[in-house]
C-alpha positions in Angstrom: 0.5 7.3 -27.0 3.5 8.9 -25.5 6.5 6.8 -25.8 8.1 8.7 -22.8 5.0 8.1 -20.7 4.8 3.8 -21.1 5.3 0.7 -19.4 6.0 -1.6 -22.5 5.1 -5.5 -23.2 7.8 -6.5 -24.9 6.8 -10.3 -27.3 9.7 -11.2 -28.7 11.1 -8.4 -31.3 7.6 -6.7 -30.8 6.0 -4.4 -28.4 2.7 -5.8 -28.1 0.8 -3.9 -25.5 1.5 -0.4 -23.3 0.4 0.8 -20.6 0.1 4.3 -19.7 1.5 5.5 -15.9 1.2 8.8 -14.2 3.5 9.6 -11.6 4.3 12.3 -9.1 7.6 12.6 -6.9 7.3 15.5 -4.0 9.1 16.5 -1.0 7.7 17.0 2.5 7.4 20.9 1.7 4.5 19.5 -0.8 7.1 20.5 -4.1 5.9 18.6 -6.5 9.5 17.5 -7.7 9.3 15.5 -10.8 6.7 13.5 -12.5 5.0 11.4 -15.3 1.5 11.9 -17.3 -0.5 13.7 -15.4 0.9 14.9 -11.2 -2.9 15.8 -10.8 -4.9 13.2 -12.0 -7.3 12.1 -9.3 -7.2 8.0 -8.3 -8.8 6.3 -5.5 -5.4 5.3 -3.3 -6.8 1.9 -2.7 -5.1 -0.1 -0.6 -2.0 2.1 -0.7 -3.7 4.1 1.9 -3.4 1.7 4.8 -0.7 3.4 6.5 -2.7 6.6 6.9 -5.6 4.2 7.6 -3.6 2.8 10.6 -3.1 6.0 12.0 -6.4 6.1 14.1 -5.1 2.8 15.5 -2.6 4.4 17.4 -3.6 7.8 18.4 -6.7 6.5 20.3 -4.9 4.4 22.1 -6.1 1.3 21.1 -2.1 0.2 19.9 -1.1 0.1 23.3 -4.1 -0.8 25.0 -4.6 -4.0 23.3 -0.6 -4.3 23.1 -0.1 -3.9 19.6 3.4 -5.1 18.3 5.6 -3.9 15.7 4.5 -6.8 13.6 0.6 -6.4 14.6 1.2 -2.7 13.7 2.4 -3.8 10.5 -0.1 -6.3 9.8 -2.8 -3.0 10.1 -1.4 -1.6 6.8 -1.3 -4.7 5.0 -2.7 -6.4 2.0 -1.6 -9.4 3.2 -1.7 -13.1 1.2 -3.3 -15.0 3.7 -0.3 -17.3 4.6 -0.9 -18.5 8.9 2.0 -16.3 9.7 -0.9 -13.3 8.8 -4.5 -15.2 10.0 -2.7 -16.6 13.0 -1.8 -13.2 13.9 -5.1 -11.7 13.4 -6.9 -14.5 15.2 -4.2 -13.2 18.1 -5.1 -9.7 17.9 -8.6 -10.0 17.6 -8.7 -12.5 20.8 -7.1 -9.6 22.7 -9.7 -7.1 21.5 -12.3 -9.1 22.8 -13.8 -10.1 19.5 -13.9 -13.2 16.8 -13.3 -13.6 13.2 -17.0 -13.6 12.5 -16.8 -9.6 13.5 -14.9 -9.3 10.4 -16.5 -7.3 7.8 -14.6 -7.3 5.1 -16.0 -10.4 2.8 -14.4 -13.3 1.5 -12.2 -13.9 -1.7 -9.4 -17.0 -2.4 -6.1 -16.3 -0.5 -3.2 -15.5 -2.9 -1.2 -17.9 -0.9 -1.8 -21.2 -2.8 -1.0 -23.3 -0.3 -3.5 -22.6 2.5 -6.2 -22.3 -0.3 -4.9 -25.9 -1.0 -4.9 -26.5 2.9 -8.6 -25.4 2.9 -9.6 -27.7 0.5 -8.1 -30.9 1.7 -9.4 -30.4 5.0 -12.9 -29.7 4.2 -12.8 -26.1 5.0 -14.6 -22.8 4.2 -12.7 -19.4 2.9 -13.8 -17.1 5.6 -12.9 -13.0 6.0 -9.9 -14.3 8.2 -8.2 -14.9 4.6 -9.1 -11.4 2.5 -6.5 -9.5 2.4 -7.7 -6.8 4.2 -8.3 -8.9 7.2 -5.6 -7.0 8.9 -6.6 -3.7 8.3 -9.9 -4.3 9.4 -9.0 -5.6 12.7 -7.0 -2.6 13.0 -10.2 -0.7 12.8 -12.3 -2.7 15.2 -9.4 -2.4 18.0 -10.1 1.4 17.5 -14.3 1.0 18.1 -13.6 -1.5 20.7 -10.9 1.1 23.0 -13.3 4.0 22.0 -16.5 2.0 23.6 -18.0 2.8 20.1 -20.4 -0.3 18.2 -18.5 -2.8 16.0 -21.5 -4.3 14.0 -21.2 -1.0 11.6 -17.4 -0.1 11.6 -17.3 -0.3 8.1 -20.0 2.2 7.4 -18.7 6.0 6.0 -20.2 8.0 9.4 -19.2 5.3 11.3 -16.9 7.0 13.6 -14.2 4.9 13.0 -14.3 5.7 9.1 -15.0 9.3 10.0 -11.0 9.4 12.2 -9.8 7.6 9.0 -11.3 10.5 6.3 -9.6 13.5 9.1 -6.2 11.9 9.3 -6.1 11.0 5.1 -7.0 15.0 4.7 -4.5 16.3 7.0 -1.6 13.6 6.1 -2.1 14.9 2.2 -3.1 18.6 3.1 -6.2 17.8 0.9 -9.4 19.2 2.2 -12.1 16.7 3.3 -15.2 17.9 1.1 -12.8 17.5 -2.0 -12.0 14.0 -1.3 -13.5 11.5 -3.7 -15.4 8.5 -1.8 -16.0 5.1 -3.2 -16.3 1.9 -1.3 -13.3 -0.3 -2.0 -13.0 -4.1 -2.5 -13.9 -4.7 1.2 -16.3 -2.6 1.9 -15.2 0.1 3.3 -14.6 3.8 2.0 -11.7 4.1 -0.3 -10.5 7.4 -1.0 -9.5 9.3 -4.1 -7.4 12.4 -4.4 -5.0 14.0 -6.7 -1.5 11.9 -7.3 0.9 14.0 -5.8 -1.5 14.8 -2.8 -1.1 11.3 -2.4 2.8 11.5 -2.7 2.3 14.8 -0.1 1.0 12.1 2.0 4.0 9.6 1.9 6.6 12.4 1.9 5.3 13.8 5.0 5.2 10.2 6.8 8.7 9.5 5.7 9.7 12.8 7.6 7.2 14.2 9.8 9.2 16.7 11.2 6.6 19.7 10.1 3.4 17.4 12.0 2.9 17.8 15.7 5.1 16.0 18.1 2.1 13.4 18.7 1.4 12.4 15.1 5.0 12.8 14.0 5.7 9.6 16.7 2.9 7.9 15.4 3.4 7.9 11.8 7.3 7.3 12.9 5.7 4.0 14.7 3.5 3.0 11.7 6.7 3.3 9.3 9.5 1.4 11.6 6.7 -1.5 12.0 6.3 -1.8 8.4 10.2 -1.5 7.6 10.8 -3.9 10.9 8.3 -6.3 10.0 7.9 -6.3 5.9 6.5 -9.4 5.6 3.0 -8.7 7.2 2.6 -6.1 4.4 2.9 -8.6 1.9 4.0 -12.1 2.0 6.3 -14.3 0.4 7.1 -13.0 -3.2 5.2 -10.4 -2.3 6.8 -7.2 -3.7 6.2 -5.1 -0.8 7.4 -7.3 1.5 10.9 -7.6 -1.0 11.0 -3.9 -1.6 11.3 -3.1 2.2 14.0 -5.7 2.7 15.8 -4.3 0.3 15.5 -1.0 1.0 17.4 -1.7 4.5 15.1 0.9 6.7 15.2 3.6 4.0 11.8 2.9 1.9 8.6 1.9 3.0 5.7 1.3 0.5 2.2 -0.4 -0.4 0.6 -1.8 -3.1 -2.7 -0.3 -3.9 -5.4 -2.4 -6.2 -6.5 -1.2 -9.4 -2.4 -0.4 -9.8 -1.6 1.8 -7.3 1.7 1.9 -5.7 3.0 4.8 -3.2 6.6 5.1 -1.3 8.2 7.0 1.7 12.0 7.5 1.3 13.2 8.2 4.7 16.2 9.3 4.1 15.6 12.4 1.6 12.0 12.4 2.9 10.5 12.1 -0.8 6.8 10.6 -1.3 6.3 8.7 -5.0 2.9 7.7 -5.8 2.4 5.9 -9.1 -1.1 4.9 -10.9 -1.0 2.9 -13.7 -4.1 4.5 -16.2 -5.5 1.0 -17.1 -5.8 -0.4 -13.7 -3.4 -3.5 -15.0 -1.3 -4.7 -11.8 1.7 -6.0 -13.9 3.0 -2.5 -15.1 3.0 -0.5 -11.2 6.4 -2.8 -10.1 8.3 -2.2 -13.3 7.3 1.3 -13.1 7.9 2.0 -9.1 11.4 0.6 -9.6 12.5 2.4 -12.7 11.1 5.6 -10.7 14.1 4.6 -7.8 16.4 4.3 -10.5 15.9 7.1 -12.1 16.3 9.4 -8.9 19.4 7.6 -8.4 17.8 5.7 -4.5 18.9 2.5 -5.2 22.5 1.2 -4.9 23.6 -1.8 -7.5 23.2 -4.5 -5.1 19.3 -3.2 -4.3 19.0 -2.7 -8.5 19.8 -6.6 -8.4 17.8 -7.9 -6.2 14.6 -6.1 -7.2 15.7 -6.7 -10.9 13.0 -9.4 -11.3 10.5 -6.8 -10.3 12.1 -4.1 -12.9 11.8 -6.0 -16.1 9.6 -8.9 -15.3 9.8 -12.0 -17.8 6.7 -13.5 -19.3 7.0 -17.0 -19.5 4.7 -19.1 -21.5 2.8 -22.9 -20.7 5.9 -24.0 -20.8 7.9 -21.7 -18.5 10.0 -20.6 -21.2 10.8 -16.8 -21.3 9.0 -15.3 -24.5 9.2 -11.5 -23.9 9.4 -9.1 -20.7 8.3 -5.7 -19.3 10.4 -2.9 -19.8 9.8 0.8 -18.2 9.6 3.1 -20.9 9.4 7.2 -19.5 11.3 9.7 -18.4 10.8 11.6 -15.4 10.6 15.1 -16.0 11.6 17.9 -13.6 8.7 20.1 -11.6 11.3 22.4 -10.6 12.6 23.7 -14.4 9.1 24.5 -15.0 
């Protein structure tokens, strides 16, 4: 393998796995700046596309017609770990849209927040879609059949014309025409999309400075981006990386975990998108990697590099909880520009 292109597990004295990341770093020109592996390898986005996903949810109308807060807004783009402050705001939305959580297509699966799994349990209670992760995004998408008058039974569905809004606004965000975009069907069940990397990054630079999109869709990804950075912990959770990233960021990053580990960011101030895919799919690597890309660029100020330092070199801990090794970011960015 490369030893420049790596995300290292560090056992002791011994390096005893590696995993491979490409990375791509451009501007809101669509420069392909710098980058790791391969700029143009083509990934499905995941979950890391929510924030173009939410874009629908605004432009029809649906945001303010169902009164959508900042934190609501925010809640659209997340891959959220089920804690109340999340379902109880879901339950809220939905109740203003008209609908319940049994319209909620997105399947069930264990809530990463321990404790209300544990709540569940002790009080006799069934997981239901309230708790996937996606729960927000999906109500997001049903606010926008709902204000269009269009059926909610089939939302999900690829020529659904919800899906359809979702597959125009990904194409023109990343400048990536529609018949080239690579569909799957993602963990809950709708289409997940898959593009090259830094097509992806095109997408994030342009939301973190949408000065070249019209005046309309420049104020709505503006919205999507101030709700996420005002109201970080709907993205996430507690511990939640995304949720700590944003916070520490201070209103100049926004970013979102994709599965299968995908992780893409939006630097406000230089206007800079980073999308990062770690090759074997292995969520551990993508943190380690996304904040060794921030330091390399020089983004983050000591006091951010501290307080996202867990997230940089991660400790593995054994039965025991004592530390027995760690990750350690192992690449070099290389420059687009000198080539």
């Amino acid at each position: 393998m490369n030893p420049n292109n790596l995300v290292n597990v560090h056992r002791g004295n011994h390096i005893e796995s590696s995993h491979k990341v490409h990375i791509a770093v451009v501007d809101s020109n669509g420069n392909l700046l710098h980058f790791a592996g391969n700029p143009d390898a083509k990934v499905f986005a995941r979950s890391s596309m929510k924030p173009i996903q939410a874009i629908p949810v605004v432009e029809t109308g649906a945001a303010d017609y169902f009164d959508l807060s900042e934190a609501d807004l925010s809640l659209c783009c997340a891959s959220h770990s089920g804690e109340s402050m999340h379902t109880d705001r879901v339950l809220s939305i939905l109740k203003r849209v008209g609908l319940n959580e049994e319209a909620l297509q997105c399947g069930t699966h264990i809530p990463r927040w321990q404790d209300t799994y544990k709540k569940l349990i002790l009080e006799g209670k069934e997981v239901t879609p309230l708790y996937n992760n996606c729960s927000g995004k999906h109500t997001g998408m049903l606010a926008t059949a709902k204000r269009m008058g269009e059926e909610t039974s089939n939302y999900y569905a690829l020529d659904h014309p919800v899906q359809q809004r979702i597959i125009q606004a990904v194409s023109d965000m990343c400048n990536y025409p529609i018949e080239e975009i690579e569909i799957g069907i993602d963990g809950c069940g709708v289409p997940v999309h898959g593009l090259p990397l830094e097509r992806l990054a095109y997408g994030y630079a342009r939301m973190a400075k949408p000065e070249s999109l019209s005046e309309e869709r420049a104020k709505t990804v503006r919205r999507i981006t101030d709700a996420m950075i005002s109201a970080p912990e709907m993205v996430g959770g507690t511990d939640r990386f995304c949720t700590d990233f944003m916070k520490a960021g201070k209103g100049r990053f926004f970013g979102k975990a994709g599965a299968e580990a995908v992780y893409c960011i939006g630097d406000i101030e230089t206007g800079v998108g980073i999308a990062i895919k770690v090759e074997d799919g292995n969520g551990r690597a993508v943190y380690p990697a996304a904040v060794e890309v921030l330091v390399q660029l020089n983004y983050l100020v000591k006091e951010q590099r501290e307080q996202l330092q867990e997230y940089h070199r991660p400790k593995l801990r054994n039965a025991r909880n004592e530390v027995i090794g760690e990750l350690i970011p192992n690449f070099q960015l290389k420059s687009a520009i000198a080539l």
